[in-house]
N, C-alpha and C positions, 0 to 999 in steps of 0.2 A: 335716773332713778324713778322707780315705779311709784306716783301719787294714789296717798290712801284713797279710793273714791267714798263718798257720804250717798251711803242708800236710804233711799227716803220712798216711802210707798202711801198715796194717796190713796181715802179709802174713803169707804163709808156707803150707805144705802143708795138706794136706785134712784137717778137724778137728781143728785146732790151736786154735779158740776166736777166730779172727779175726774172726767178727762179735758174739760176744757182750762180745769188749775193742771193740771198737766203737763199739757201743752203750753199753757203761759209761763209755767217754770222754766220748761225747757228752752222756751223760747228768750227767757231775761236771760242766762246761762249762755243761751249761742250754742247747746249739746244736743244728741240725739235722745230720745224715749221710747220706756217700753209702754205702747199704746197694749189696751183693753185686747186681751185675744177672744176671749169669750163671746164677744160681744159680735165681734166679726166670725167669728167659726160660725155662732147658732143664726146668725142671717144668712151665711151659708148654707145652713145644713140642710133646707128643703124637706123636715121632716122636726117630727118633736124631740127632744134631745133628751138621752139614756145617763143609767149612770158612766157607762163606757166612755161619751162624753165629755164626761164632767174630768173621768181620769183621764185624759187628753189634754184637758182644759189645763189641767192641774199640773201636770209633766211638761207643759210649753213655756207653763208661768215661770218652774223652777229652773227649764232648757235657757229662756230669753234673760233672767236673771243672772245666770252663771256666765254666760256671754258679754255681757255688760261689766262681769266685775271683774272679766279677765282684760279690759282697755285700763285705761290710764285717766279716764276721763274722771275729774273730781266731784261731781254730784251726779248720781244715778236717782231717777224720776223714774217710778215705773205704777202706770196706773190700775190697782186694785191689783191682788196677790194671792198668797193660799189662807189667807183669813177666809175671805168673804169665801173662797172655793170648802172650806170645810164647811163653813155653815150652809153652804147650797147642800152638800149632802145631806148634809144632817138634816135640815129641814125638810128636801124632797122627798129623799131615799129612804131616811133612817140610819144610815152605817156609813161610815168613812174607809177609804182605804187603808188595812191596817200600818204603811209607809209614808203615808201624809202626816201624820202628828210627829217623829221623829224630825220630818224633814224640817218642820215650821220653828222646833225647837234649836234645831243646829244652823239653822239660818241667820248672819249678821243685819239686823236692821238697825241703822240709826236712831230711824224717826218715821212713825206713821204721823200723815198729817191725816185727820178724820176732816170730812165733808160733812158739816154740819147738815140740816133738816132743812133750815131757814129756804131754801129756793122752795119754788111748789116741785109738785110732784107730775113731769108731762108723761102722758103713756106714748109707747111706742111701738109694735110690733113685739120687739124682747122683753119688755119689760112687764113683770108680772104681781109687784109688792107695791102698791101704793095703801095711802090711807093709813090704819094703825098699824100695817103688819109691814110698810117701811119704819116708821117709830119701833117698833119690835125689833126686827133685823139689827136696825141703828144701834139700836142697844146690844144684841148680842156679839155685833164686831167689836165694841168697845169692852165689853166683857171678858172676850178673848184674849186683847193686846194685851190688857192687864192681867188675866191671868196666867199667861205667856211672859211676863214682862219685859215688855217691847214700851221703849218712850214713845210718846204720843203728846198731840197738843191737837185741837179743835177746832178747824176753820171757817170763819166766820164772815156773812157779809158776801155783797153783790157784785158780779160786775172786778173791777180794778181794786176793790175795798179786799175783795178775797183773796186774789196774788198778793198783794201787800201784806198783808196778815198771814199766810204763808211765806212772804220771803221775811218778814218780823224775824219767823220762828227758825229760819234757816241761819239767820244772823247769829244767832243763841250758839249753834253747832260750828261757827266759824273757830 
């Protein structure tokens, strides 16, 4: 018999530790994850990245999530999702694809775990919001979940303090 899996989507602003809570979920668990594509595409891409892009980006996230929930595996860990991808639109471009918001609403999520602020903020090549326009972004993912109404909880803390507090919140959904 096929186990309900529990999809849980890490999120939150730029360098807030979203792939490395992750990774340590997936890694308490013993299961596979779906790692950042984004992240890896635009260190690929050897040029500045389009809206064309972004709709890549966007149709990999939804391609790597429907692969995941056709296993058996009982918690799906997949870091950052079509949240933060609409808000990249909207914020770069202006316009969203008009099949992205359909999809984000027909999509089952458990549990976003949001990546609090608390780490600082390191630059890196891709990264391009720090300062108050991470605090801003911050805010418009969590504006989303909730006006999507998607459960969410808010993770907090450093280091071993911030898996713990996400696996807390995981207990909840057992």
């Amino acid at each position: 018999m096929k186990t309900k899996s529990k999809t849980i989507i890490i999120t939150g602003a730029e360098s807030t530790g979203k792939s490395v809570l992750t990774e340590g979920l997936a890694n308490h668990f013993q299961l596979p994850f779906i790692p950042e594509f984004a992240r890896s595409y635009i260190e690929n891409l050897g040029r500045k990245y389009n809206y064309n892009d972004v709709e890549l980006i966007a149709k990999n996230q939804i391609q790597q999530l429907s692969e995941f929930k056709q296993t058996d595996i009982p918690w799906i860990f997949s870091d950052t999702w079509l949240i933060i991808t609409k808000i990249w639109f909207e914020e770069v471009f202006g316009k969203v694809p008009k099949w992205l918001e359909p999809e984000i609403k027909k999509t089952k999520i458990d549990l976003f775990l949001i990546c609090d602020t608390d780490l600082p903020w390191e630059p890196d090549p891709v990264r391009e919001n720090g300062g108050e326009k991470r605090l801003y972004l911050q805010q418009q993912y969590i504006e989303s979940i909730i006006k999507y109404g998607f459960n969410y909880k808010i993770i907090t803390g450093k280091n071993e303090d911030r898996l713990q507090n996400a696996l807390n919140q995981l207990k909840q959904l057992e």
